[in-house]
C-alpha positions as CSV (number, residue, x, y, z in Angstrom):
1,X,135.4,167.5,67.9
2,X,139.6,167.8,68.7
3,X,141.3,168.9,65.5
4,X,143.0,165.9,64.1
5,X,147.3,166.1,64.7
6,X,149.9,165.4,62.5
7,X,152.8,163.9,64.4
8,X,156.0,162.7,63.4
9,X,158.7,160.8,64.1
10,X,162.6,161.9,64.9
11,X,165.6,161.1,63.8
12,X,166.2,159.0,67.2
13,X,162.9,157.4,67.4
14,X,163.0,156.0,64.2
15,X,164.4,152.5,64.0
16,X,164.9,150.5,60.7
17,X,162.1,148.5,59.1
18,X,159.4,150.7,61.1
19,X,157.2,151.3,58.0
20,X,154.2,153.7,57.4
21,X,151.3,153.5,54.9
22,X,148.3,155.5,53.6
23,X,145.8,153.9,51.2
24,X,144.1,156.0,48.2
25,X,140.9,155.0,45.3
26,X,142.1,156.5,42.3
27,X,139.2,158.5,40.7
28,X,138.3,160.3,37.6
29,X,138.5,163.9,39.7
30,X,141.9,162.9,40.9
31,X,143.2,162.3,37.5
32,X,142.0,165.5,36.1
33,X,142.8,167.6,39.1
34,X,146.6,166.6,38.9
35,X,145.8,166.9,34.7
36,X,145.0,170.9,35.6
37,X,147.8,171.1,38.3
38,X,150.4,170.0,36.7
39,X,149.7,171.0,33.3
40,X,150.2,167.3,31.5
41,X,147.2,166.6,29.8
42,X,148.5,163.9,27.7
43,X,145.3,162.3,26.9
44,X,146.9,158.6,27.7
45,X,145.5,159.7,31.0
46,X,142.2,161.6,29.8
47,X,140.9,160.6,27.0
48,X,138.8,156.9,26.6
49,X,139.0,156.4,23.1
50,X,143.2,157.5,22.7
51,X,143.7,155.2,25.6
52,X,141.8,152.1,24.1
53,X,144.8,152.5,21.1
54,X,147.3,152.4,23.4
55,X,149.4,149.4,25.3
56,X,147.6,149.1,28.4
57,X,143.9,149.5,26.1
58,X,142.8,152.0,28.5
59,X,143.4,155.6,30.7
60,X,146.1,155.2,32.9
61,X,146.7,157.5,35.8
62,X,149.8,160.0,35.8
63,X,152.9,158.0,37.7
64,X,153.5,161.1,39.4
65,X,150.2,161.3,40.8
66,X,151.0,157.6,42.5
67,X,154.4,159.1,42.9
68,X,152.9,161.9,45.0
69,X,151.7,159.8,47.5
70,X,154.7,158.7,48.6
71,X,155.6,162.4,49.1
72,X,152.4,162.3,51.7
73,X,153.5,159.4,54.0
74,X,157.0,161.3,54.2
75,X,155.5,164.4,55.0
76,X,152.4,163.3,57.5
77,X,153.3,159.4,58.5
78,X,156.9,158.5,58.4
79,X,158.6,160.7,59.2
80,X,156.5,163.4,59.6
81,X,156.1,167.1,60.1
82,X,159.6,168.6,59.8
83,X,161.0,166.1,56.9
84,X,162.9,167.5,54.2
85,X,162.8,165.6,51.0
86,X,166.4,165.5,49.7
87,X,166.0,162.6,47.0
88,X,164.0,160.1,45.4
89,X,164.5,156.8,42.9
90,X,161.5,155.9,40.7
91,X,160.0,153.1,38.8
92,X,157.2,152.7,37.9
93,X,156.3,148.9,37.5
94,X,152.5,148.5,36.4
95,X,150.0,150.8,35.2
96,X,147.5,152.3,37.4
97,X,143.8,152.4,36.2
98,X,140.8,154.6,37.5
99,X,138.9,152.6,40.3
100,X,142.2,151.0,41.6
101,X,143.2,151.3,45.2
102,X,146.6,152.6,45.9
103,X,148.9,152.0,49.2
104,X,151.4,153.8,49.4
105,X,154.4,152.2,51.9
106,X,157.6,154.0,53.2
107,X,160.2,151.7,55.0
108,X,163.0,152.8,57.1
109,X,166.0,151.3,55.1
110,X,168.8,152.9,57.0
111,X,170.1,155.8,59.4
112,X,172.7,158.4,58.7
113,X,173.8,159.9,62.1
114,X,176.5,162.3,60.5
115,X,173.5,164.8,59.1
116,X,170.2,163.2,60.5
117,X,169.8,161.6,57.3
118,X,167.5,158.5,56.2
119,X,167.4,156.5,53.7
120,X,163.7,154.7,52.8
121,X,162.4,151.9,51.0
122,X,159.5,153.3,49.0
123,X,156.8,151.3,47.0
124,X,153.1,151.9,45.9
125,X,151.0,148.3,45.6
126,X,147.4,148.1,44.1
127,X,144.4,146.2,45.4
128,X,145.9,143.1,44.1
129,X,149.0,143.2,45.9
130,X,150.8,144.1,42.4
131,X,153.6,146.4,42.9
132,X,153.0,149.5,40.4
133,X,156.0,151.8,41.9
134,X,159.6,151.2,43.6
135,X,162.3,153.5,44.6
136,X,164.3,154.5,47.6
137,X,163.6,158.0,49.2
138,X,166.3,160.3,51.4
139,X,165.6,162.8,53.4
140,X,166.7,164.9,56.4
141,X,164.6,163.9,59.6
142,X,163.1,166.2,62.2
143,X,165.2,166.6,65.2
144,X,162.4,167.4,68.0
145,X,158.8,165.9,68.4
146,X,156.0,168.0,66.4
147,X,152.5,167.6,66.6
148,X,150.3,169.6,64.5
149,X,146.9,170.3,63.7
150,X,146.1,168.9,59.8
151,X,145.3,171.4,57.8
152,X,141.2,171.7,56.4
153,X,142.0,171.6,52.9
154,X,139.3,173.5,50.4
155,X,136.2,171.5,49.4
156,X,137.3,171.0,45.3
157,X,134.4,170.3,42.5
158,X,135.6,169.7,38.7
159,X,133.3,172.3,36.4
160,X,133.0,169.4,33.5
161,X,131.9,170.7,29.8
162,X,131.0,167.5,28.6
163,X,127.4,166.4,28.7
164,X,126.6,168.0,25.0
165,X,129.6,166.0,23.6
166,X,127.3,163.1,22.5
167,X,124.8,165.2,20.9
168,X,128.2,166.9,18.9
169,X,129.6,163.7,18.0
170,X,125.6,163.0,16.7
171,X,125.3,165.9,14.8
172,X,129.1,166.1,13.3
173,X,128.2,162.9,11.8
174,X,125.3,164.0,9.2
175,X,126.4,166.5,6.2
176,X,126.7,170.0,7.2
177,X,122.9,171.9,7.1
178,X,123.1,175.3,5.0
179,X,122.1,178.1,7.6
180,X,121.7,181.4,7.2
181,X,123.9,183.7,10.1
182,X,121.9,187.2,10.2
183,X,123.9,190.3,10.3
184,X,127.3,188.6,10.9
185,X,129.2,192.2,11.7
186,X,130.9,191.4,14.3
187,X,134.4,189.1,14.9
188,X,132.4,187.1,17.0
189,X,129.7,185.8,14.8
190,X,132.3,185.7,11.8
191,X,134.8,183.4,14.5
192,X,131.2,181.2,14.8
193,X,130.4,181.0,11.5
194,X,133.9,179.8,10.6
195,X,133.9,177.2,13.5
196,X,130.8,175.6,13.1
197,X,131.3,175.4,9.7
198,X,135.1,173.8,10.2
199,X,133.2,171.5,12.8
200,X,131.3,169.8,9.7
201,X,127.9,171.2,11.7
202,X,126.5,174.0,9.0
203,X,127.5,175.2,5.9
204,X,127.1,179.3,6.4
205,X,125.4,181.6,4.2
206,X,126.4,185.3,5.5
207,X,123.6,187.5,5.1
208,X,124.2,191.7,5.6
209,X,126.0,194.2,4.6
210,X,128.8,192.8,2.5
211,X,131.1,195.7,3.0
212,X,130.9,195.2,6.8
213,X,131.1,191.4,6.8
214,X,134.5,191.6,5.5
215,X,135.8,194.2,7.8
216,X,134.7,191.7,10.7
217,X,136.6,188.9,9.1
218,X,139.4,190.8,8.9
219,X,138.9,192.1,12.6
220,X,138.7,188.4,13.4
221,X,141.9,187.6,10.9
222,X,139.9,184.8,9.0
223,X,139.6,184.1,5.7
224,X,135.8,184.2,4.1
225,X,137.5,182.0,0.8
226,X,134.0,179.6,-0.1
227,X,131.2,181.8,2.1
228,X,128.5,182.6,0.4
229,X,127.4,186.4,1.3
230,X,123.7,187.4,0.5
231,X,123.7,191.2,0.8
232,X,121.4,193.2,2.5
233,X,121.8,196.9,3.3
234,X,121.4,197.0,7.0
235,X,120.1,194.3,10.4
236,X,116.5,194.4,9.3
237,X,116.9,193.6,5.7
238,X,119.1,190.9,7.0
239,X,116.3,189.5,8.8
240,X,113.8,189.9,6.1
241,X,116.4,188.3,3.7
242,X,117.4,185.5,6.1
243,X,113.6,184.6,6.4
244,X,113.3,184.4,3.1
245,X,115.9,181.8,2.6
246,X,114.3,179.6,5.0
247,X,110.9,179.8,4.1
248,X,112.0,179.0,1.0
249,X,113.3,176.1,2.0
250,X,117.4,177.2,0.7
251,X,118.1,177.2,4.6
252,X,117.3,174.8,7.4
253,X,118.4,176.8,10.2
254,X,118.7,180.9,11.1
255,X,121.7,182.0,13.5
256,X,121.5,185.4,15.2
257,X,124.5,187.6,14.1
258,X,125.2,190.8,15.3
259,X,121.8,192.5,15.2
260,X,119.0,192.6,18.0
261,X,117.0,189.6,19.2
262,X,113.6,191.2,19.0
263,X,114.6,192.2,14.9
264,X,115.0,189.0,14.3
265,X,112.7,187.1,16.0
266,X,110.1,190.1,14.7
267,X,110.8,189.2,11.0
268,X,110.4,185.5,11.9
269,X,106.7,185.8,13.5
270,X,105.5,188.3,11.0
271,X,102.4,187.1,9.5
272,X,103.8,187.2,6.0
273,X,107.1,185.3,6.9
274,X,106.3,181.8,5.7
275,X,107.6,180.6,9.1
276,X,104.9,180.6,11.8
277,X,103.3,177.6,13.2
278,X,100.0,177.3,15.6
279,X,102.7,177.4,18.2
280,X,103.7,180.4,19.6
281,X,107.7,180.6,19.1
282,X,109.8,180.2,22.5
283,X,113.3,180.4,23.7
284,X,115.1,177.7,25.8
285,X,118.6,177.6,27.5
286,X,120.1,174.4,27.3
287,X,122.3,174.4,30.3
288,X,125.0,172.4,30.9
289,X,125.4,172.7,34.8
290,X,128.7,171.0,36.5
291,X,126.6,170.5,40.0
292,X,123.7,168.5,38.0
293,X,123.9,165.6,36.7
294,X,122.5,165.8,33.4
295,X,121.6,168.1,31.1
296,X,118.8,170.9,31.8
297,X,116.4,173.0,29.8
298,X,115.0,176.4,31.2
299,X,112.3,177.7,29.3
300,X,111.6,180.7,28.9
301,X,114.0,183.0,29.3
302,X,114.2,185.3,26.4
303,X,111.3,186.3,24.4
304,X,107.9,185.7,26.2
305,X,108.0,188.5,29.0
306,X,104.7,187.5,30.8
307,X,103.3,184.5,29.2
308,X,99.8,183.3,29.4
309,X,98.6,180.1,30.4
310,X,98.2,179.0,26.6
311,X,101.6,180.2,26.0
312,X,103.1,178.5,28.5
313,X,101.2,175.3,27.1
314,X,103.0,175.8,24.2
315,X,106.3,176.9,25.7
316,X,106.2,173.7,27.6
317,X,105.5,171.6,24.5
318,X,108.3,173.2,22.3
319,X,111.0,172.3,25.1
320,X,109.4,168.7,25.6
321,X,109.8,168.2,21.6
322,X,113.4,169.3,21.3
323,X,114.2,166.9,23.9
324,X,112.0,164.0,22.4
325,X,113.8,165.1,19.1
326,X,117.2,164.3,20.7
327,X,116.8,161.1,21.8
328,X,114.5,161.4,25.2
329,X,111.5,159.4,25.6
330,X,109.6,161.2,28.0
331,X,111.5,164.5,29.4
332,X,110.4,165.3,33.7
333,X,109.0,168.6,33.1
334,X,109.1,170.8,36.3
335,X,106.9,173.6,36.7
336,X,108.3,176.2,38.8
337,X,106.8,178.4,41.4
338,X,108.5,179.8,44.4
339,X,106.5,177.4,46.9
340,X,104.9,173.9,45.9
341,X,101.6,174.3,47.2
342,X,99.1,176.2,45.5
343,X,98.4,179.6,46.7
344,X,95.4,181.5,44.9
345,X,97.5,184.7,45.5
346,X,100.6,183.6,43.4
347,X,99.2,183.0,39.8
348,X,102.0,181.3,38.8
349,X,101.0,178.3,41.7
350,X,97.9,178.2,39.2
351,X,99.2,178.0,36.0
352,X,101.8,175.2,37.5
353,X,99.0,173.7,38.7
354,X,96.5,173.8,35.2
355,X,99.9,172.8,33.7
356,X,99.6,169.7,35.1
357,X,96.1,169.0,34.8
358,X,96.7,169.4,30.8
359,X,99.5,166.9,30.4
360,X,97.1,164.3,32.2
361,X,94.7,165.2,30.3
362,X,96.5,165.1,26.8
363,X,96.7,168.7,26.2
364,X,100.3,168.2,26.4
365,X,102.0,165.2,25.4
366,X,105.3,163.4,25.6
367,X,106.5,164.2,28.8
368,X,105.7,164.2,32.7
369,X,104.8,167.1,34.3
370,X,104.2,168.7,37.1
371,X,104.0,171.7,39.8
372,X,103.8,173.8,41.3
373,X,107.5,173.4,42.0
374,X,110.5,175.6,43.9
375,X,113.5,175.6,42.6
376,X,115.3,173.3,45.0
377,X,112.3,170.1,45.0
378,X,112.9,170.1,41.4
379,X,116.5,170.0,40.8
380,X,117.2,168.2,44.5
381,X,116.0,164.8,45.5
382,X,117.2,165.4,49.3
383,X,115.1,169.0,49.2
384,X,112.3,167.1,47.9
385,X,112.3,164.2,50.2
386,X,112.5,166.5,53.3
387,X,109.5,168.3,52.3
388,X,107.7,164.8,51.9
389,X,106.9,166.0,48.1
390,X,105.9,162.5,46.3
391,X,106.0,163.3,42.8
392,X,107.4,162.2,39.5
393,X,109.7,164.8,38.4
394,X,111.1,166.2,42.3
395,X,114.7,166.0,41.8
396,X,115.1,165.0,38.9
397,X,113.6,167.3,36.4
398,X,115.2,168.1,32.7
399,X,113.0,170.8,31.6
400,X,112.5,173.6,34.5
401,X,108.9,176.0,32.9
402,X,109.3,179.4,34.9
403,X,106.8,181.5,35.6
404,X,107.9,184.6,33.3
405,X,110.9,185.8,31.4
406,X,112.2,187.8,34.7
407,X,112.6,184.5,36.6
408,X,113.8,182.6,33.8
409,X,116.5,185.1,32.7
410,X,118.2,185.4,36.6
411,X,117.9,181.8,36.8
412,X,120.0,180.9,33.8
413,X,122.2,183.7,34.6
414,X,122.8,183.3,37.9
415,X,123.6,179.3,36.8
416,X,125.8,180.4,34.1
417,X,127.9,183.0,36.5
418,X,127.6,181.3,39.8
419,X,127.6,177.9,39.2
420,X,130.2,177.8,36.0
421,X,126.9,177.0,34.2
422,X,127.0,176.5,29.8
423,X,123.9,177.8,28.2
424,X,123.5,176.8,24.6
425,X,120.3,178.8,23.2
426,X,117.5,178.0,20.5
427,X,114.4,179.5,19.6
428,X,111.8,176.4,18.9
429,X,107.9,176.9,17.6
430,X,109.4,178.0,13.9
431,X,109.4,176.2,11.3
432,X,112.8,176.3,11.4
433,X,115.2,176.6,14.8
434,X,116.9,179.4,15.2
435,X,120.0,179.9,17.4
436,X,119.6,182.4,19.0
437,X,123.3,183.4,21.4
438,X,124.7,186.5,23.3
439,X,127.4,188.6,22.2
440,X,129.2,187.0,25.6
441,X,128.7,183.8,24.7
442,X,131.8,182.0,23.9
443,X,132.6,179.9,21.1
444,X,132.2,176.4,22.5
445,X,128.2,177.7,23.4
446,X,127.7,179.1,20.0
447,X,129.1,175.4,18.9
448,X,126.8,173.7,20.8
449,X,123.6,175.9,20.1
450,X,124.8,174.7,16.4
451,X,124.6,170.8,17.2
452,X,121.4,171.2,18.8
453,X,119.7,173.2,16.5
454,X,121.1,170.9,13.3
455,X,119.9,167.6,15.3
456,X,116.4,169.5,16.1
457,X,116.2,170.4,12.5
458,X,117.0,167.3,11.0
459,X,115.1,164.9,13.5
């Protein structure tokens, strides 16, 4: 296929009331794009619940953003390749809403021979025929014909961080849950303990060496005025303590600080800890992908290295109960595998397989699942379709079941890094959740692990 051209008009060619028009949908990514170009964020134009105080009663699109596609006729239309935008009269007449349709119209008003110049009527009209912007451009014509190939702009995605702000909103709105943060040594876990507690989420109890906490507040420059510290010598008195606290019943939930995964998670499975259930504990990532368009669980990717058949029963059932807990009827549960048929050389075909089997036969309950899976039929109703899979999760799954904690943990990574993927991360099976983050994790994740594990504890 020929390249499309850009061709313009001269300074001779042009006659007065020759006019030129393009036509534009305003959408959501167009308001936000121009919101992160330009730097105006005023939340008139981004945020639903400011804009339903306001006088128009709801999110109005930037005027320069309608504004801008004047520029665009001038530059590709009317005149053309070659313009040079000397002036430009503004007003702007009527508010433009997302889901309006936009022409933009340039009008030859008059010629200036002395410098090439010319003067244009300029006006933006919506759907309606409303006018929502007037003015009068001038600028300096082309003097020779020019035809050019359009430039291929870059394919744009927005990376959105939104699709855990209901479940904040849910769990801001109960009274803070008193939670025991384990070995907070670091700025980092002292800057989380702070925030979730300034977010209404938990009410802290710092438990570790009280010497050491204080230097990390003071490393992070926060105040620790109403903390309560619990002192403990060193990490795995921490844990010890912190179990303590919650099988006791004085916390609801436990928050990884500083120290190791496996020394926490250790003093929460011991036999003596007060905190085991018939389920064996299990970790999930709840990931908050910009390419998908809902939220997704990967289970697991962090503590069971090469799980069983019976753990991954109760891995599955963990992941299908937080989601229950928060609201979902009956999660798609998506077994993976790296092919969909199964293979009696790749064990993990079987297990998706007797996976399957079990939820239809009520050995695990509450959700749909099935497998064996790959990756792409899962997540990606086109993938699924072309392979002629007919099944009730393909494409559409919320909870993806690897096959062992290798799998899981490049998955989530390689969505976290790749894809501009948020992972909040909770330890379920316990008789009390336990948020469970890495030192890399950055504040908003640690936020979020703490409104999911106060809604899970609460439910």
């Amino acid at each position: 296929m020929d390249q499309e051209l850009l061709r313009n008009r001269t300074f001779e060619e042009m006659q007065p009331g020759e006019s030129a028009s393009l036509v534009r949908i305003v959408g959501r990514d167009d308001i936000e794009l121009f919101a992160s170009v330009s730097g105006d964020v005023n939340p008139a134009h981004l945020d639903a619940a400011f804009a339903a105080t306001g006088r128009f009663g709801h999110i109005v699109a930037h005027g320069m953003w309608t504004a801008a596609l004047i520029s665009a006729v001038l530059g590709t239309h009317l005149p053309g390749p070659g313009t040079i935008y000397l002036d430009q009269s503004l007003r702007f007449l009527k508010p433009v809403a997302p889901g309006d349709t936009i022409t933009a119209t340039v009008t030859v008003r008059e010629k200036l021979a002395e410098r090439r110049m010319v003067r244009l009527a300029t006006s933006c009209t919506n759907q309606k025929g409303e006018e929502v912007l007037a003015g009068e451009a001038l600028v300096l014509a082309p003097d020779r014909s020019i035809a050019w190939p359009r430039t291929r702009l870059p394919d744009v995605s927005l990376r959105r961080h939104d699709r855990y702000d209901a479940f904040l909103q849910r769990a801001q709105a109960g009274p803070p849950l008193r939670a025991a943060i384990v070995h907070p040594c670091s700025a980092a876990a002292i800057l989380a303990a702070v925030e979730v507690r300034q977010q209404g989420l938990l009410e802290p109890i710092l438990v570790g060496p009280e010497a050491r906490i204080h230097a990390a507040a003071a490393e992070a420059k926060v105040s620790l005025d109403g903390f309560t510290i619990e002192h403990a010598p060193h990490s795995h008195a921490a844990a010890a303590r912190a179990v303590e606290l919650a099988a006791s019943g004085r916390v609801a939930v436990l928050a990884k600080g500083s120290l190791h995964s496996d020394e926490l998670i250790g003093a929460v499975v011991a036999r003596e800890s007060g905190l085991r259930t018939e389920r064996r504990v299990s970790h999930v990532y709840a990931m908050e992908v910009p390419a998908y368009a809902k939220p997704l669980l990967i289970t697991d990717a962090a503590i069971n290295i090469l799980p069983t058949l019976e753990h991954k029963r109760d891995i599955c059932q963990n992941a299908i109960d937080m989601l229950r807990k928060l609201g979902m009827e009956q999660p798609l549960v998506a077994v993976l595998a790296a092919v969909e048929t199964v293979n009696p050389a790749m064990p993990s075909t079987l297990d998706a397989a007797a996976l399957t089997v079990m939820a239809s036969r009520g050995q695990i309950t509450g959700a749909r699942v099935d497998g064996p899976l790959a990756f792409d039929n899962a997540i990606s109703p086109d993938a699924a379709q072309s392979k002629g899979i007919v099944s009730p999760v393909a494409g559409q799954a919320d909870i993806l079941l690897v096959p062992d904690l290798e799998a899981g943990n490049m998955l989530a990574k390689q969505l976290i890094y790749l894809a501009g993927a948020t992972a909040a991360g909770l330890v379920l099976g316990a008789r009390v959740p336990i948020i469970l983050t890495s030192r890399a994790d950055s504040l908003a994740t640690r936020i979020a692990s703490a409104a999911l594990a106060k809604l899970v504890a609460t439910a």
